[in-house]
C-alpha positions in Angstrom: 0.0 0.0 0.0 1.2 3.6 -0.5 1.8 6.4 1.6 -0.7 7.9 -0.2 -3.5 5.5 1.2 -2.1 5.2 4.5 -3.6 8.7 5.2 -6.9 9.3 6.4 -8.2 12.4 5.0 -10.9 14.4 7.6 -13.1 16.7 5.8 -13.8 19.7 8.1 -15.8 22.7 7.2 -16.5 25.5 9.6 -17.4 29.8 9.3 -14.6 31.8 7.4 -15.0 33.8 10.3 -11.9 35.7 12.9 -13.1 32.9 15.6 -13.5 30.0 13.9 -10.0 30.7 11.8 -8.5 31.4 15.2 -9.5 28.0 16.6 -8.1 26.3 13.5 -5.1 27.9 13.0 -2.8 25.0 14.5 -4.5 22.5 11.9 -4.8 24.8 9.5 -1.3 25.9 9.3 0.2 22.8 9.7 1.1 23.9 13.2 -0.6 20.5 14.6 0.0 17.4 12.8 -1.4 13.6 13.8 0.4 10.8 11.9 -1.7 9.1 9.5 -4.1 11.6 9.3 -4.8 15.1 7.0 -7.1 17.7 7.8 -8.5 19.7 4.5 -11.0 22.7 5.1 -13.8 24.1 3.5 -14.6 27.4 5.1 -18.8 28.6 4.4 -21.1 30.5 5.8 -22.9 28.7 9.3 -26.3 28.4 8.1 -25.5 27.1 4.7 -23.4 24.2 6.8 -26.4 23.6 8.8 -28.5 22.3 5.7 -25.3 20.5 4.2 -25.2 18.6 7.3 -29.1 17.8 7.2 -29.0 16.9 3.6 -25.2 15.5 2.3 -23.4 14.4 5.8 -20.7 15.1 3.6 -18.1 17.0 5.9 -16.6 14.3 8.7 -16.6 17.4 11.2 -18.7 20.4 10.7 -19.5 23.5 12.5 -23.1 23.7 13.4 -25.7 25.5 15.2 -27.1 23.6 18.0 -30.6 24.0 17.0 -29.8 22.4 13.9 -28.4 19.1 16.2 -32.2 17.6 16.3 -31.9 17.4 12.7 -28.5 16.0 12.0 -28.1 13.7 15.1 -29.0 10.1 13.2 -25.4 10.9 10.9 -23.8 12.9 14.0 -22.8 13.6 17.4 -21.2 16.2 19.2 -17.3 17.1 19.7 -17.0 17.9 23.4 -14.5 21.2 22.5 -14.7 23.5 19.8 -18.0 25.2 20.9 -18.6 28.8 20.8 -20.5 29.8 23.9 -22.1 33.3 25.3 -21.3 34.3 28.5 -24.2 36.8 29.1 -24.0 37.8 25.2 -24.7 36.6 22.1 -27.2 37.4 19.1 -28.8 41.0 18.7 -31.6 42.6 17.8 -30.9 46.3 17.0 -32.5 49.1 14.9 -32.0 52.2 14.0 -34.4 53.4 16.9 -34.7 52.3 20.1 -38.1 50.4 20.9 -39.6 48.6 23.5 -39.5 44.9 24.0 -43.5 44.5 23.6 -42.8 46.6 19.8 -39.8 44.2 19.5 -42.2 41.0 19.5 -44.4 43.4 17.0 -41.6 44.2 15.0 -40.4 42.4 11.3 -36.9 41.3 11.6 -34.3 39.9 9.6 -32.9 37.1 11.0 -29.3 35.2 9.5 -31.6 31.9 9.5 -34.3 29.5 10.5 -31.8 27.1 11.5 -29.4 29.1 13.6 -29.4 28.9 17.4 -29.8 33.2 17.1 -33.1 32.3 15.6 -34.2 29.6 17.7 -33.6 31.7 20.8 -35.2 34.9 19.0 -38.2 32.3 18.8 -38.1 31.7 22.5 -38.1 35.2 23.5 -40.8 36.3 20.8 -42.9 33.3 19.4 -45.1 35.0 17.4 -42.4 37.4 16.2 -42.3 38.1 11.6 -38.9 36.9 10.4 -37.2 37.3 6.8 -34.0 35.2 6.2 -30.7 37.7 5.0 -27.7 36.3 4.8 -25.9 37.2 8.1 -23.6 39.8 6.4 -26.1 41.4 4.4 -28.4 42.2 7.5 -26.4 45.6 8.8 -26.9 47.0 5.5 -30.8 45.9 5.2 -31.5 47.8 8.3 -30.1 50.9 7.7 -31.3 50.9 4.5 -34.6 50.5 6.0 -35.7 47.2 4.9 -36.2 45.9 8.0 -37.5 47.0 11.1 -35.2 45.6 12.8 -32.4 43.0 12.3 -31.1 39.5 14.1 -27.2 39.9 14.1 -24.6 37.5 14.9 -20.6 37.5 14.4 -18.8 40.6 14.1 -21.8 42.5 13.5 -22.2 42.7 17.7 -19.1 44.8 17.7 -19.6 47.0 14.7 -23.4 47.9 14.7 -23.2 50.9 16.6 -20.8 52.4 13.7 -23.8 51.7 11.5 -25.8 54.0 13.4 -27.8 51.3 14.8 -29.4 50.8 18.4 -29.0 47.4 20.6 -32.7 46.9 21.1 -32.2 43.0 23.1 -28.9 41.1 24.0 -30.4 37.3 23.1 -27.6 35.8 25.9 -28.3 38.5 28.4 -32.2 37.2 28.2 -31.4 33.9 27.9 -28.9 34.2 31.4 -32.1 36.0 32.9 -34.0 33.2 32.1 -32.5 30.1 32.9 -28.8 31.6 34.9 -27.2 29.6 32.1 -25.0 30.7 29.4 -25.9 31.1 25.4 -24.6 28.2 23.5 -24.6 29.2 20.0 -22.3 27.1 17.9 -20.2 23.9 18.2 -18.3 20.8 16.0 -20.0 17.7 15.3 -18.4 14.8 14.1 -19.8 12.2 11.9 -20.6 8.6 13.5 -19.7 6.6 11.1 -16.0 7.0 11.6 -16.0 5.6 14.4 -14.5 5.4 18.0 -10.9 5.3 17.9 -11.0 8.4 14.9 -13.6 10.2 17.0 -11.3 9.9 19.8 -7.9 11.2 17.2 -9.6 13.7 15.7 -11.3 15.5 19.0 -7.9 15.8 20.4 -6.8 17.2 17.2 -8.8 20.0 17.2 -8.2 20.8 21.0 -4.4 20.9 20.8 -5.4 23.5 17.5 -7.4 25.4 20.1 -4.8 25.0 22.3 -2.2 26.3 20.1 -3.7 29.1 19.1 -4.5 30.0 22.7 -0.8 29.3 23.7 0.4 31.2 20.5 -2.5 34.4 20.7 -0.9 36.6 18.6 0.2 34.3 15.6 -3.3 32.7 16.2 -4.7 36.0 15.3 -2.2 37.2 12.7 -4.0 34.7 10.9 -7.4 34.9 12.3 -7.1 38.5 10.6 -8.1 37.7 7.3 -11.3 36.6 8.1 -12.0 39.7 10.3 -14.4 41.3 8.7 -14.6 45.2 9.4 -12.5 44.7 12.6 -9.5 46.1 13.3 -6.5 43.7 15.3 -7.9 45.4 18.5 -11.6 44.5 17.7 -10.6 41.0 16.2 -8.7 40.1 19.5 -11.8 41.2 21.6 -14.3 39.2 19.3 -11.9 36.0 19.4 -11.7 36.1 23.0 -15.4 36.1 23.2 -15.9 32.9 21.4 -12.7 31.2 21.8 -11.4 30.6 25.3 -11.7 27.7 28.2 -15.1 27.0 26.9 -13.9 26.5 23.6 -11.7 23.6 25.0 -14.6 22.4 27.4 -18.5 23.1 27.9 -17.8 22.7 31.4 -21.5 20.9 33.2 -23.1 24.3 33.1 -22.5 24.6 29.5 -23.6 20.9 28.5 -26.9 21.9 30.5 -27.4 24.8 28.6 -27.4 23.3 25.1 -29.7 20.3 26.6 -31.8 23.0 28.1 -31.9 25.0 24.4 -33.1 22.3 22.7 -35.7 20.5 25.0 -37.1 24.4 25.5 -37.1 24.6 21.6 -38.9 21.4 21.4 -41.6 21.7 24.2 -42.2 24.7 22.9 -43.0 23.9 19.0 -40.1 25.3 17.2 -38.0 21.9 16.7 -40.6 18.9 15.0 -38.1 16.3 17.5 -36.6 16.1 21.0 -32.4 16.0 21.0 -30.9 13.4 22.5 -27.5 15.6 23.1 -24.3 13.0 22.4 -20.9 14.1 22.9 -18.3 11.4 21.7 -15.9 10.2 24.1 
């Protein structure tokens, strides 16, 4: 046999955004390396990998939301690091006027998609509330150009709206700590189960010694991180990383595995996801 086919090849794909690049850089770059095994990427947009992984399973591990977990858990399970995690923030709604929360649940809002955890927790706040998909980075725009009331913003947007003139009508992870004295959990890695338990177990520690790299190694990490910054400046970039990529990032910790079971059984009792989650982290 060749060298060639001696080499398992693990088809990632997660957001070409500052945090997600940042938590890849060791495998990325080369930085981290596992005999036996190559890493390719395939960097696209969060939403769009939440119906690939409903409709293809293609990627072996793939960034998700967590609401869209209920729907992909038959092909996959979760990684028990690379999560991207709120503490007391998270998605947005802003305007360009301030409002009230009762004209908030009145108000039509663009929203980055209906399978985003920023949607299913807009959902929980406002049930009732009229949504419009945009893609993520075209929301800003839409709202100050007065297409929308209001708009649902996640990713760099929470750092740059203000610039846009824009008002921060509801913190989504501030209400979501008000209501449950959990953090947000908005994003993690899932891993497909057919590869079973021995690459499950190669390829999670993989990606933690990447997050641990670029921890270790913060301002290569975001040297790099830095083309993906969209709008943000190497100050900005480093605050927005640090939000998303830290401690959690390496571990849910118990309060943050309750959190995403409490998410998604919320999201089901409630009627916004068709089937309960059974949450399953490998290893």
């Amino acid at each position: 046999m060749s060298e060639t086919n001696q080499v398992k090849e693990i088809r990632i794909a997660h957001s070409p955004d500052s945090d997600d690049a940042f938590m890849f850089y060791g495998l990325a770059t080369n930085k981290i390396r596992v005999p036996g095994y190559r890493f390719t990427h395939t960097l696209t947009d969060i939403e769009t990998l939440n119906h690939k992984a409903i409709h293809e399973a293609y990627y072996d591990v793939t960034a998700i939301s967590f609401h869209a977990y209920p729907y992909v858990q038959e092909h996959y399970a979760l990684m028990p690091c690379g999560g991207s995690v709120g503490e007391s923030y998270g998605p947005m709604i802003v305007a360009p006027h301030k409002r009230t929360l009762d004209e908030v649940r009145r108000t039509r809002i663009a929203v980055p998609g209906t399978l985003t955890t920023a949607y299913l927790t807009l959902k929980l706040f406002a049930p009732e509330v009229e949504t419009v998909v945009v893609p993520f980075d075209k929301i800003i725009p839409a709202v100050v150009a007065g297409e929308f009331d209001a708009g649902l913003i996640i990713h760099e947007g929470q750092l740059t709206y203000a610039t846009d003139g824009l008002s921060k009508l509801l913190d989504l992870g501030v209400w979501w700590r008000e209501q449950t004295g959990l953090p947000l959990p908005l994003g993690g890695n899932a891993i497909r189960r057919s590869l079973g338990t021995e690459t499950h177990r190669i390829t999670t520690q993989a990606l933690r010694d990447s997050i641990q790299h670029a921890l270790d190694n913060r301002e290569a990490g975001l040297a790099y991180a830095m083309q993906f910054a969209r709008d943000l400046d190497t100050t900005l970039a480093n605050r927005f990383v640090g939000m998303y990529v830290n401690e959690r990032t390496l571990d849910y910790g118990a309060d943050g595995r309750e959190a995403i079971h409490r998410l998604l059984d919320m999201g089901f009792e409630r009627g916004i996801i068709p089937q309960r989650a059974h949450v399953d982290f490998v290893g």
